[in-house]
Every structure is written in structure tokens, then in C-alpha cells.
N, C-alpha and C positions, 0 to 999 in steps of 0.2 A: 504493500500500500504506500504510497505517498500523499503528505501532506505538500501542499503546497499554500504558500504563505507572502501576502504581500508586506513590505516592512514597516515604508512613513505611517504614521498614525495607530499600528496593530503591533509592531514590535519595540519601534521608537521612536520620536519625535521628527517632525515633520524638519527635515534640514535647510530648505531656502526660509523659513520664515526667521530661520535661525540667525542665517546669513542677512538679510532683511536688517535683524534688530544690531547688529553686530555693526555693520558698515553703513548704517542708516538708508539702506535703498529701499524703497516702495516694491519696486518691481520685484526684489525677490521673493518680498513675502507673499506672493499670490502663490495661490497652488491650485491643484487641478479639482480642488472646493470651490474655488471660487469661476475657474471658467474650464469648460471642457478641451475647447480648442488648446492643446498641448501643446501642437508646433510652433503657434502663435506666441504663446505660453513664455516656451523656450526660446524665441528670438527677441524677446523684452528682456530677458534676463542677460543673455550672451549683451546685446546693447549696449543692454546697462553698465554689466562689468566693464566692458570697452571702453564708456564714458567715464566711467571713473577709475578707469586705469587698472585695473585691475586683474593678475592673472589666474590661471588655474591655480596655481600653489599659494596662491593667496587665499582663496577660499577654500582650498584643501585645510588649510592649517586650523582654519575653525569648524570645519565640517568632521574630522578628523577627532573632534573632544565628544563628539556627542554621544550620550553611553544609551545604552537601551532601557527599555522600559522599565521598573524593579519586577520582576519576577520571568520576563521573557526568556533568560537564560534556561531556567528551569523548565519554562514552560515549553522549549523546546528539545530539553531533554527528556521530556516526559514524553512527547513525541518521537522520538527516534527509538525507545525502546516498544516503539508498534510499528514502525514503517522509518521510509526515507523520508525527510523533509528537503523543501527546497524554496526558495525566496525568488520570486518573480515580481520584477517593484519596476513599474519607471522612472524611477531615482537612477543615479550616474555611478558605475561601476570606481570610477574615481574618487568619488563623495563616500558610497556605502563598500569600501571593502573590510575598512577598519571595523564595523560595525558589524559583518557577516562574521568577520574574525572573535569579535567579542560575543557573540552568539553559538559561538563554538565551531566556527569554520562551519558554516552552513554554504552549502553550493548557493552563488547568484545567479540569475537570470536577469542583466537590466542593462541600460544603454550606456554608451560612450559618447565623450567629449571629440572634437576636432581643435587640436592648436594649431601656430604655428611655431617658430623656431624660437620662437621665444617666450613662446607658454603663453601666449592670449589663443582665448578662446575666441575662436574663427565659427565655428559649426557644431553639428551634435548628428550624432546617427545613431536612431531610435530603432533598435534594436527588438524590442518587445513593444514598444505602442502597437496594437492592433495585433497584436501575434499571441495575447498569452491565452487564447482560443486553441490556439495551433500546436502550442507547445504540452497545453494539457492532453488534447490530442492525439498528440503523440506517446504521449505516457499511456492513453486508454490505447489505443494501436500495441502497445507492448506487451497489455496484457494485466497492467496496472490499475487499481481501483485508486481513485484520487478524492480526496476532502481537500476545498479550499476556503481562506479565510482574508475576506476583504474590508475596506471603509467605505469607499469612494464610489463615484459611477464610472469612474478606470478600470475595474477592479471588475465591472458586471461580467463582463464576455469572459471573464478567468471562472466565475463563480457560476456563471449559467451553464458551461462549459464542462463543469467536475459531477461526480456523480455525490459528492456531501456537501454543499456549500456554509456558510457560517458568515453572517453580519456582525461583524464588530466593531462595535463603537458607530454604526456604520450615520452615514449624513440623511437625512431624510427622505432625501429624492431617492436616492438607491431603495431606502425600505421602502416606498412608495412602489418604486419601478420591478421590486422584487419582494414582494409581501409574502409569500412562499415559505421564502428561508429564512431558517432561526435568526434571530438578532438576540445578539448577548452584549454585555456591560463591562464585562472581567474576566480577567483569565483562566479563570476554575471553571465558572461557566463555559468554555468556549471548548477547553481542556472535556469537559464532562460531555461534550457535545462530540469532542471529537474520538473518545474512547467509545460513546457508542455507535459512530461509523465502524470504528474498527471493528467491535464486536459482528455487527451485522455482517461484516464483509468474512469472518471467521465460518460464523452460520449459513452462508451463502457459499463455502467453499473459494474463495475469492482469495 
């Protein structure tokens, strides 16, 4: 079984609003709460750094401290002793690796930056926008039973997509646009949620 798992908001804080407060930019604190259009999203922010000078390793250095949820370690270790887990977020593999690290070396799934030779951010290649349909997908093609667990309305096509889905924390329009699937508050709840996919998936021979 795999769990897969998206990270801003459900494992740990959201990192551009981070950056946002940090370097006083507007632009970085929006997130994909506030508007869907991602690409659009993502070229306000690249701008932004631009205008104010700013390189990748610049916002690496604060993106870099940000620790996960309190209990997310755990509560992904609770999960590995039932399946694989995996983290599919479009967050920037640049931003989240320390973070995947501090989770316990969890596999990512998320996008890359474009510099240039001197470390400004030029581009972004979205890697998982639109794909994390595809890539559950492919785990159900394996042979794989999957439970996933989102916030957002990014998150939907990851979560319509698995065969256990799970709302956490999730924003309203998502519960609205997917009233189906459980919505939990905390991690025990979501954890209780996801031991009895596993369970079913034992019962079902799976």
C-alpha cells in the first residue's frame, strides 16, 4: 500500500508565506489558497525575487529552517510501518528537500526551479502540476492500493485519483467540491483514518 501525502499545510507550514513575512514581499505570501492559476502564481513570485534582487540561495537559507508540523514525524512513521509513503506537493524540490529529510527521508515528488549562472531564478518547470492524477496512476497500474491526504483544491485530482482519500485541514471549497471524503482536524484523526484503509485493503486481499 502507499500512502501518499501532500506536504505545505498537512505536514508543514506553508513556505512562501514564510518567505512573504521574512523579506516583506506580498507576492510571496499568496498561495494556491488564495488563487488557482499556479503558473501565474509562480511568475509573480520568480518577478518578485528578481525585483528585489534576490537569488535562489537567498530564499533557500530561510526556507531551509522551516521544521515540520509537531507530530508529522511520527505520524509518518506510523505510516511506513503499513505501506510506502510518498510526498507529492507542488512546493520546489529546492525549498522542500530539507524538510523531506527531516521527515525521515521521505521520497518527493515536486517541481524544480530554473537559474541562471548566477543563481537568479529565471523559470520553474512544474513537474507535478497537473500530473499527480498520473502518478497515483501509476502506483494503481503497479498493483498498488493508495490512501491520499490533501488541503487545497491542488490536491483534488491527487485525492479523486486514490482509492482512500482524506481532507485535512482541508479549505472549504475543496470540502464543498468533494463532500464524499472524510475531513479530519489532527493527526490521530487522519492516522485513525488511514489505518483503517489499510485494514480494508488486508481484508480485500490487496
Amino acid at each position: 500500500m502507499i500512502f501518499a501525502l501532500d506536504l505545505e499545510g498537512v505536514l508543514a507550514p506553508e513556505i512562501w508565506p514564510i518567505l512573504g513575512a521574512h523579506f516583506g514581499i506580498a507576492d510571496f505570501s499568496l498561495t494556491t489558497r488564495d488563487t488557482a492559476d499556479f503558473s501565474e502564481l509562480m511568475r509573480r513570485r520568480v518577478a518578485a525575487a528578481d525585483k528585489a534582487g534576490l537569488r535562489l540561495a537567498d530564499l533557500c537559507k530561510v526556507a531551509h529552517v522551516v521544521e515540520p508540523f509537531l507530530g508529522a514525524r511520527e505520524f509518518i512513521d506510523r505510516l511506513r510501518s503499513m505501506g510506502n509513503v510518498v510526498i507529492i506537493s507542488d512546493t520546489f524540490n529546492e525549498f522542500a528537500d530539507p524538510l523531506a529529510t527531516k521527515l525521515g527521508s521521505v521520497s518527493l515528488f515536486s517541481n524544480r526551479f530554473e537559474t541562471d549562472q548566477h543563481g537568479v531564478i529565471r523559470g520553474f518547470k512544474l513537474r507535478i502540476r497537473g500530473q499527480k492524477e498520473r502518478i497515483v496512476s501509476g502506483f494503481k497500474l503497479a498493483g498498488f492500493r493508495v490512501a491520499a491526504m490533501g488541503d487545497s483544491m491542488n490536491d483534488l485530482s491527487l485525492l479523486r485519483s486514490c482509492d482512500f482519500p482524506v481532507l485535512y485541514r482541508a479549505v472549504q471549497t475543496l470540502i464543498d467540491e468533494f463532500p464524499e471524503a472524510p475531513a479530519v482536524e489532527n493527526l490521530d484523526d487522519a492516522l485513525a483514518l488511514m489505518e483503517q484503509a489499510r485494514k480494508k485493503v488486508d481484508e480485500q486481499g490487496g
